[in-house]
N, CA, C and O of each residue as an XYZ file, in Angstrom:
532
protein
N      -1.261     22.369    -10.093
C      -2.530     21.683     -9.963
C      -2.685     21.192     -8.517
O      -1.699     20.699     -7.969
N      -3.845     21.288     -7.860
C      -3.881     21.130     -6.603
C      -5.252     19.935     -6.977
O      -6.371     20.013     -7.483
N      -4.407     18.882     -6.404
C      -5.572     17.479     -6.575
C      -5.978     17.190     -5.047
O      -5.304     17.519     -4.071
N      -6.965     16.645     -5.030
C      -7.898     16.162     -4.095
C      -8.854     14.611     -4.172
O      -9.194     13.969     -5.166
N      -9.106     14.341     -2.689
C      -9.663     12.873     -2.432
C     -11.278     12.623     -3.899
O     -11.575     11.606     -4.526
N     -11.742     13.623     -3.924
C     -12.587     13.726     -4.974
C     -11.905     13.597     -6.285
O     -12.826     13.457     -7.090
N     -10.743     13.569     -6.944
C     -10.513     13.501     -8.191
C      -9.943     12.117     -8.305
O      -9.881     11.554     -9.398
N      -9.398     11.388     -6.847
C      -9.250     10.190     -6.665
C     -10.316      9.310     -6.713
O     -10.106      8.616     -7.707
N     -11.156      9.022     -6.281
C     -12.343      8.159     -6.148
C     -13.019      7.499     -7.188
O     -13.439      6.344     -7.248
N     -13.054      8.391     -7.968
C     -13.333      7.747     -9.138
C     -12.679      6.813    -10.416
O     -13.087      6.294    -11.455
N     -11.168      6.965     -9.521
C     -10.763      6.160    -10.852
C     -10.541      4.972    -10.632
O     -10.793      4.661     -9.468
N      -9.946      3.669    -11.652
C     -10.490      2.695    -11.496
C      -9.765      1.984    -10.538
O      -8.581      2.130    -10.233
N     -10.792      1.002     -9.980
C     -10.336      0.297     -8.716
C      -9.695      1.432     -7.727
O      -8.489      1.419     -7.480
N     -10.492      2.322     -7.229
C      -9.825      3.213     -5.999
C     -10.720      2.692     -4.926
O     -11.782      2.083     -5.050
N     -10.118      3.033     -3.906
C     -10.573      2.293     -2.589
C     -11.504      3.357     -1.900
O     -10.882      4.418     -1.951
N     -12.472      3.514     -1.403
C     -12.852      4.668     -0.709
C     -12.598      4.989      0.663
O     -13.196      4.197      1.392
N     -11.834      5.983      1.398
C     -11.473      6.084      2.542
C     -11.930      5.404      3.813
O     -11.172      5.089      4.730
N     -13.221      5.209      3.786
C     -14.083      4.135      4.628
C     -13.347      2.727      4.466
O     -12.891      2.295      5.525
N     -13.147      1.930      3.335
C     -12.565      0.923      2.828
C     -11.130      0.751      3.535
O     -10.712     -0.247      4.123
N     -10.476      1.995      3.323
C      -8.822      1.589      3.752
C      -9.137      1.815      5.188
O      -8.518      1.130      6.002
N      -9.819      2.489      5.524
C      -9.729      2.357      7.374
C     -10.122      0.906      8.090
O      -9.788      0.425      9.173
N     -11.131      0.327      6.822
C     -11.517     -0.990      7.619
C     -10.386     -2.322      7.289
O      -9.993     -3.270      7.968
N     -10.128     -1.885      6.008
C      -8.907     -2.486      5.690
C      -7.688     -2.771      6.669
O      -7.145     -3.872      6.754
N      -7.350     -1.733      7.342
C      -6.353     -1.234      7.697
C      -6.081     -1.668      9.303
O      -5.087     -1.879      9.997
N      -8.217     -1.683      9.576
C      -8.458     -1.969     11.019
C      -8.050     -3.955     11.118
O      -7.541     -4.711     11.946
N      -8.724     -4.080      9.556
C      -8.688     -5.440     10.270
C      -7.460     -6.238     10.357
O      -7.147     -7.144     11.130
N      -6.664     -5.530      9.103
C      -4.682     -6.034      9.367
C      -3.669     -5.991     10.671
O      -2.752     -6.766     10.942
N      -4.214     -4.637     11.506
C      -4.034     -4.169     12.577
C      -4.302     -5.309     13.781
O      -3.462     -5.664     14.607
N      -5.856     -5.853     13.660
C      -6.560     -6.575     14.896
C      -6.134     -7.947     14.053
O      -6.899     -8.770     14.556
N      -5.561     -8.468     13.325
C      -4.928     -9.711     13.006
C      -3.629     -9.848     12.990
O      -3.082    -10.929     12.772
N      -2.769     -8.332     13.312
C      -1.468     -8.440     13.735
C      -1.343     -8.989     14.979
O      -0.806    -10.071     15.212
N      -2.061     -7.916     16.146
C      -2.160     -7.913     17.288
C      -0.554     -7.640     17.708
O       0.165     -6.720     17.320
N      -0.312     -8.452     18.386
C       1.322     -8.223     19.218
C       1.795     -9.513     19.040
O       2.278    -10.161     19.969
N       1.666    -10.011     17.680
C       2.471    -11.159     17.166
C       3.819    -10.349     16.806
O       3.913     -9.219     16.328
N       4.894    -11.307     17.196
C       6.632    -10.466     16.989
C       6.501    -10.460     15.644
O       6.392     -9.471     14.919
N       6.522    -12.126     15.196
C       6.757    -12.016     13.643
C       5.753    -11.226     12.788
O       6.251    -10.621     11.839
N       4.450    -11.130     12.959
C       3.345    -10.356     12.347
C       4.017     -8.705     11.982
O       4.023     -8.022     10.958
N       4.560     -8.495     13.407
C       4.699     -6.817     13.603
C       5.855     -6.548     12.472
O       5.745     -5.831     11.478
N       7.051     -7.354     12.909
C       8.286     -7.547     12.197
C       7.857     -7.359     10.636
O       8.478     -6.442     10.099
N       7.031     -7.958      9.890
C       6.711     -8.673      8.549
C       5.923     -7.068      8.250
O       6.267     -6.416      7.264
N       4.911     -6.575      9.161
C       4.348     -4.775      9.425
C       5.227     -4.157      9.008
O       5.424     -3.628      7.914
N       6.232     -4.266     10.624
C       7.724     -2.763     10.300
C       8.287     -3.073      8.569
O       8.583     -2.020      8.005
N       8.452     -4.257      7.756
C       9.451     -4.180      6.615
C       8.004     -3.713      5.415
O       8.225     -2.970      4.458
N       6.916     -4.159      5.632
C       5.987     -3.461      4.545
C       5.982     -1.794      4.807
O       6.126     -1.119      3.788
N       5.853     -1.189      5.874
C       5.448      0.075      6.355
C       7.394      0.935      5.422
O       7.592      1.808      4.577
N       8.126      0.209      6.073
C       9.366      1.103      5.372
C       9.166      1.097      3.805
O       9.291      1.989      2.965
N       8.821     -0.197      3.721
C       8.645     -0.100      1.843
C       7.816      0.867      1.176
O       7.912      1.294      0.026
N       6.986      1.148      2.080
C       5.247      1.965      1.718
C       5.781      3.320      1.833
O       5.224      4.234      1.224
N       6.973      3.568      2.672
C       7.326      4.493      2.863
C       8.115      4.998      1.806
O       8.157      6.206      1.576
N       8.776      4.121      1.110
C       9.693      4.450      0.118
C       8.848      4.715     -1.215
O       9.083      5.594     -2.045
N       7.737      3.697     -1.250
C       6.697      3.943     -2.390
C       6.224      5.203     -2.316
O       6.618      6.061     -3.107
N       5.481      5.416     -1.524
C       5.174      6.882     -0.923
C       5.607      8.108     -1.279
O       4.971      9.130     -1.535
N       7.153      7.811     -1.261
C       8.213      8.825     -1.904
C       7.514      8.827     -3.418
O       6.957      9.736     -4.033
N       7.616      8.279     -3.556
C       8.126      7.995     -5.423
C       6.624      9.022     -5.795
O       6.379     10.066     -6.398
N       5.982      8.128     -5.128
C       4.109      8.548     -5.366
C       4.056     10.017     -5.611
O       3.506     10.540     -6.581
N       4.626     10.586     -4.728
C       4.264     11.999     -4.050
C       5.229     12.847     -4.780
O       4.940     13.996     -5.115
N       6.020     12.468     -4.956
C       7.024     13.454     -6.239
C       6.347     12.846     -7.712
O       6.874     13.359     -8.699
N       5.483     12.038     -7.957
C       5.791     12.171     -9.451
C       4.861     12.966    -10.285
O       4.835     13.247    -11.483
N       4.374     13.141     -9.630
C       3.016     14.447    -10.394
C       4.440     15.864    -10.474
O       4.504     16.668    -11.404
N       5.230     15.847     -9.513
C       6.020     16.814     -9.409
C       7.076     17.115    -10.183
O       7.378     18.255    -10.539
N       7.946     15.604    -10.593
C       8.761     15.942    -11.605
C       8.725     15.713    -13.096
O       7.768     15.211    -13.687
N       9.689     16.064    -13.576
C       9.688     16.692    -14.952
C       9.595     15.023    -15.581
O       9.620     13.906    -15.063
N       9.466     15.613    -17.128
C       9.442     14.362    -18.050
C      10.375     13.129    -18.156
O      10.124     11.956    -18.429
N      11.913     13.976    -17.753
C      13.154     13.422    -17.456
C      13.141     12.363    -16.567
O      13.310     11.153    -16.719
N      12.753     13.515    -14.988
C      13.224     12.923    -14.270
C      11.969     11.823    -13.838
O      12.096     11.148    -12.817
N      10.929     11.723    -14.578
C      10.104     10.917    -14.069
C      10.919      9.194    -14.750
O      11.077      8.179    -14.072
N      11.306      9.381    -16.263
C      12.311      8.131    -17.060
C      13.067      7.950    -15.981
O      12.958      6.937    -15.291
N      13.975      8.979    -15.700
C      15.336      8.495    -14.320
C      14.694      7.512    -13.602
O      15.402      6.505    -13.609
N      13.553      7.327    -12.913
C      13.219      7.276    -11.787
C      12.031      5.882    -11.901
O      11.779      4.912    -11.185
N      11.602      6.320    -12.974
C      10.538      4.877    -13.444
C      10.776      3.541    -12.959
O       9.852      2.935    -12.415
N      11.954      2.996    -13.099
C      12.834      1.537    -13.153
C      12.768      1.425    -11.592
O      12.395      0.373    -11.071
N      13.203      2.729    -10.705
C      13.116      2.677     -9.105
C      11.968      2.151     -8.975
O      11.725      0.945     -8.926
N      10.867      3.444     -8.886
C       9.740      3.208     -8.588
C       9.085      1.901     -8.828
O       8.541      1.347     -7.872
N       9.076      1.324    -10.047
C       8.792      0.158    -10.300
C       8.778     -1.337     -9.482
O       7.939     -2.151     -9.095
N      10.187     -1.171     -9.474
C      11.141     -2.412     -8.679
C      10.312     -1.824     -7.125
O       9.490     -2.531     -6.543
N      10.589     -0.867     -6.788
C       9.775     -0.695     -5.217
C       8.442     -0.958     -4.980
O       8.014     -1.358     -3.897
N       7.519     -0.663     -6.335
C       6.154     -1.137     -5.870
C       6.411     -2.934     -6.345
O       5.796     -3.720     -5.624
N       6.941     -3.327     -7.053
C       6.778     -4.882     -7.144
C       7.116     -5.394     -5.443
O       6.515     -6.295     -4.859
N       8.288     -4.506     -4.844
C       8.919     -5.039     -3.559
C       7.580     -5.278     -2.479
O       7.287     -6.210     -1.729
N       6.852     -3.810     -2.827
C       5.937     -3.468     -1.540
C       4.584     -4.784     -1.519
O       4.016     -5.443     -0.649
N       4.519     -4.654     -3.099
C       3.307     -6.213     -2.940
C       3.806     -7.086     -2.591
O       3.091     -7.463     -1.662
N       4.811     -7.919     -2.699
C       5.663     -8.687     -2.072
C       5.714     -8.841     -0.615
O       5.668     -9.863      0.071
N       5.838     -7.387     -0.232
C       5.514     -7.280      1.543
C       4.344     -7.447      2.008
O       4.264     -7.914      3.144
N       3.050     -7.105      1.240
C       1.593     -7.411      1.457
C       1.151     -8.781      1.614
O       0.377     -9.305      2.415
N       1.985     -9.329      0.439
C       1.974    -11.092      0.634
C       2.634    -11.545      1.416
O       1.818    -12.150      2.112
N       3.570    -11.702      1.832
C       4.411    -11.759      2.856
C       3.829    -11.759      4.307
O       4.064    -12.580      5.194
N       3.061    -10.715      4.355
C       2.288    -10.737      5.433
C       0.835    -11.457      5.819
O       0.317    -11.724      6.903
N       0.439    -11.638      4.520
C      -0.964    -12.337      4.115
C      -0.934    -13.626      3.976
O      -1.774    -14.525      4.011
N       0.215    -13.550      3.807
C       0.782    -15.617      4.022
C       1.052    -16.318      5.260
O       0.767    -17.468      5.595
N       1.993    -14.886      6.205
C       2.213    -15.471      7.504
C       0.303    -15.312      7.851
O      -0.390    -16.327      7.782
N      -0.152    -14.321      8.109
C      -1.008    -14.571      8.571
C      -2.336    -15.537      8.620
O      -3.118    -15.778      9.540
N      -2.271    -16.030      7.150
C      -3.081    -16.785      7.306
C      -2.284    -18.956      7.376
O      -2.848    -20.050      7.413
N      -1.306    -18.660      7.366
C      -0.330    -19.960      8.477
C      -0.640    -19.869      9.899
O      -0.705    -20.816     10.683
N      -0.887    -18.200     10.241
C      -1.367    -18.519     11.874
C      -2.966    -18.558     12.268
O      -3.293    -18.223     13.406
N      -3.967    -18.977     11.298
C      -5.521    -19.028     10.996
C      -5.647    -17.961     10.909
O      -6.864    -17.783     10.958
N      -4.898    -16.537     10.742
C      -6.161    -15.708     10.583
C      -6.614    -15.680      9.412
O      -5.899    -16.237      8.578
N      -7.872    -15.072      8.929
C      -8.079    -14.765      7.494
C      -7.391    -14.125      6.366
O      -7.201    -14.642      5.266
N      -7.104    -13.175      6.670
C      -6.030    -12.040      6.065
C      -7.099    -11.514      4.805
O      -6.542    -11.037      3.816
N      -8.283    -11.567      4.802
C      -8.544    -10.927      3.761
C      -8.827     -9.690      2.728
O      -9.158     -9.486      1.560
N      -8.465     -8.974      3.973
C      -7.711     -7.675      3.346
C      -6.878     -7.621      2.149
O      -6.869     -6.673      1.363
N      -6.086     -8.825      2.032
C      -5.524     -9.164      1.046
C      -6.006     -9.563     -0.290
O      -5.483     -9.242     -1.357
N      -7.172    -10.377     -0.109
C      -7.470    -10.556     -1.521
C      -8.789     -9.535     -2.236
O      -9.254     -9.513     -3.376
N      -9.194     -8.549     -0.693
C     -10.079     -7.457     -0.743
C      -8.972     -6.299     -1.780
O      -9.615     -5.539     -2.504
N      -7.856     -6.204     -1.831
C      -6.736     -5.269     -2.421
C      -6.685     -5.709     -3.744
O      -6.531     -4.799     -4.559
N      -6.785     -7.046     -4.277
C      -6.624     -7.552     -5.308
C      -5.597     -8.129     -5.588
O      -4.684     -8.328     -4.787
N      -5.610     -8.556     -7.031
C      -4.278     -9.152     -7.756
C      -3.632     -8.716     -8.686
O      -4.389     -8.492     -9.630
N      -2.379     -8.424     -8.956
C      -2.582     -8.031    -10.448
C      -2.717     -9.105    -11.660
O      -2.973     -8.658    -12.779
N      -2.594    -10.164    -11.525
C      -3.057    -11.205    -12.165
C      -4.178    -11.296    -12.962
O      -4.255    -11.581    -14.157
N      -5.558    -10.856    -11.683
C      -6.769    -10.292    -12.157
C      -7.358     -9.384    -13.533
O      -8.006     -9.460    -14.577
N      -6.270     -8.124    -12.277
C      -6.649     -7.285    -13.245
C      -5.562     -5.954    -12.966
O      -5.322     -5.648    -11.798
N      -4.883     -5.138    -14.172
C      -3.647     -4.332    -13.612
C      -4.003     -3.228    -12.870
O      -3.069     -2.681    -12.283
N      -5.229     -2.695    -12.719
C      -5.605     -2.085    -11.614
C      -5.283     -2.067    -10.427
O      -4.897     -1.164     -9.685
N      -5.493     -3.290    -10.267
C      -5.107     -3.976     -8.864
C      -4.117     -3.692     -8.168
O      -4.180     -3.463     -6.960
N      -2.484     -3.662     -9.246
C      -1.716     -3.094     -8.768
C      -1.432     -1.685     -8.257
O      -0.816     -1.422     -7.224
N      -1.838     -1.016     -8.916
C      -2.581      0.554     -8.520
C      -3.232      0.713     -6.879
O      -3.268      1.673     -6.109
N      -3.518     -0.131     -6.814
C      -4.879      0.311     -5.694
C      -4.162     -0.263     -4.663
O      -4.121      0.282     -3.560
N      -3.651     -1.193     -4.871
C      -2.360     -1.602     -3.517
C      -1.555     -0.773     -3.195
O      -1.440     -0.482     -2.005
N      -0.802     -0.183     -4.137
C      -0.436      1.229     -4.236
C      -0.926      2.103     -3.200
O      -0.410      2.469     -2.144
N      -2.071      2.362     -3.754
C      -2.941      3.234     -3.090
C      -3.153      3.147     -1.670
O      -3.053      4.184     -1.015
N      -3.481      1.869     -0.995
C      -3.513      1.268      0.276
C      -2.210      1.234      0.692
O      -2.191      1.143      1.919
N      -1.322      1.259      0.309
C      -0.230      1.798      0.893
C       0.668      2.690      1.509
O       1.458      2.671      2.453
N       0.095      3.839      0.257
C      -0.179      5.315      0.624
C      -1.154      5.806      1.447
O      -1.245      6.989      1.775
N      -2.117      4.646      1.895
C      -2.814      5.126      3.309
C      -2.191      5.156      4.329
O      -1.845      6.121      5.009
N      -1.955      3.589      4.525
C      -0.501      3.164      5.624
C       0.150      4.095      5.984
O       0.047      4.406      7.171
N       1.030      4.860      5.132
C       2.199      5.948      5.068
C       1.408      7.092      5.996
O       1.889      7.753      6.916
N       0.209      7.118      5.533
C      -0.863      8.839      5.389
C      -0.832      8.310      6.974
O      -0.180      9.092      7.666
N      -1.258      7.415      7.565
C      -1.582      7.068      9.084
C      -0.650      6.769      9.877
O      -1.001      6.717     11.056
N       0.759      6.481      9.594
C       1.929      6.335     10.120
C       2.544      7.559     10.056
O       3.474      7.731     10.844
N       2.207      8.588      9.197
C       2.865      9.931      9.516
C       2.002     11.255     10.679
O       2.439     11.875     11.648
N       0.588     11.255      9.966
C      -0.034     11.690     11.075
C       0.178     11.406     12.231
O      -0.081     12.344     12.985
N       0.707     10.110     12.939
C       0.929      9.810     14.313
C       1.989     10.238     14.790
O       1.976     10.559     15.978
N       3.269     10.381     13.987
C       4.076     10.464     14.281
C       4.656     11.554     14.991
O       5.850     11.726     15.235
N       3.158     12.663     15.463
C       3.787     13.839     15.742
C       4.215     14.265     17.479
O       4.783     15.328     17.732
């Protein structure tokens, strides 16, 4: 099966590519070249990276190995929101707004939410690898 940004969009709470770029712009221009900001960046971006993994193989593996692997994946996306807050806390201790953050949601709210952070994460990854070339 070959999936695409169109079979994404529609489902619930998905972000639309316009969204994560502005998202993404305004986390960026509220980091700036703060040490600790960047620092609190580099440990979400490795996590996103590891989520990323999980993301991108699981359409791929089998029934098995998706059980093997569930409990990982899990524990890593609880880690990665953790890093979102983490960062949304320092930042708004140093006035900025950070509201990118509560633009992503909660899962408190609603369990979507957790999904779509997800998702914004896997942008992160998508824009940290393109550069990387």
């Amino acid at each position: 099966m070959i999936l695409t940004y169109e079979a994404y969009f529609p489902t619930n709470k998905s972000l639309a590519l316009e969204d994560m770029v502005k998202l993404h712009g305004d986390m960026v221009s509220e980091i700036g070249s703060d040490s600790d900001s960047l620092e609190l960046y580099g440990e979400l971006l490795e996590t996103a990276v590891r989520y990323a993994s999980f993301r991108a193989n699981w359409m791929l593996w089998s029934r098995e190995e998706k059980m093997d692997r569930d409990s990982s994946r899990s524990a890593c996306h609880n880690s990665l929101i953790v890093k979102f807050n983490q960062l949304a806390k320092y930042l708004k201790m140093q006035g900025k707004a950070a509201t990118w953050r509560d633009i992503l949601g909660y899962e408190e709210d609603d369990k979507y939410f957790r999904k779509r952070i997800g998702d914004f994460a896997c942008y992160i990854v998508f824009i940290h690898s393109i550069n990387a070339r």
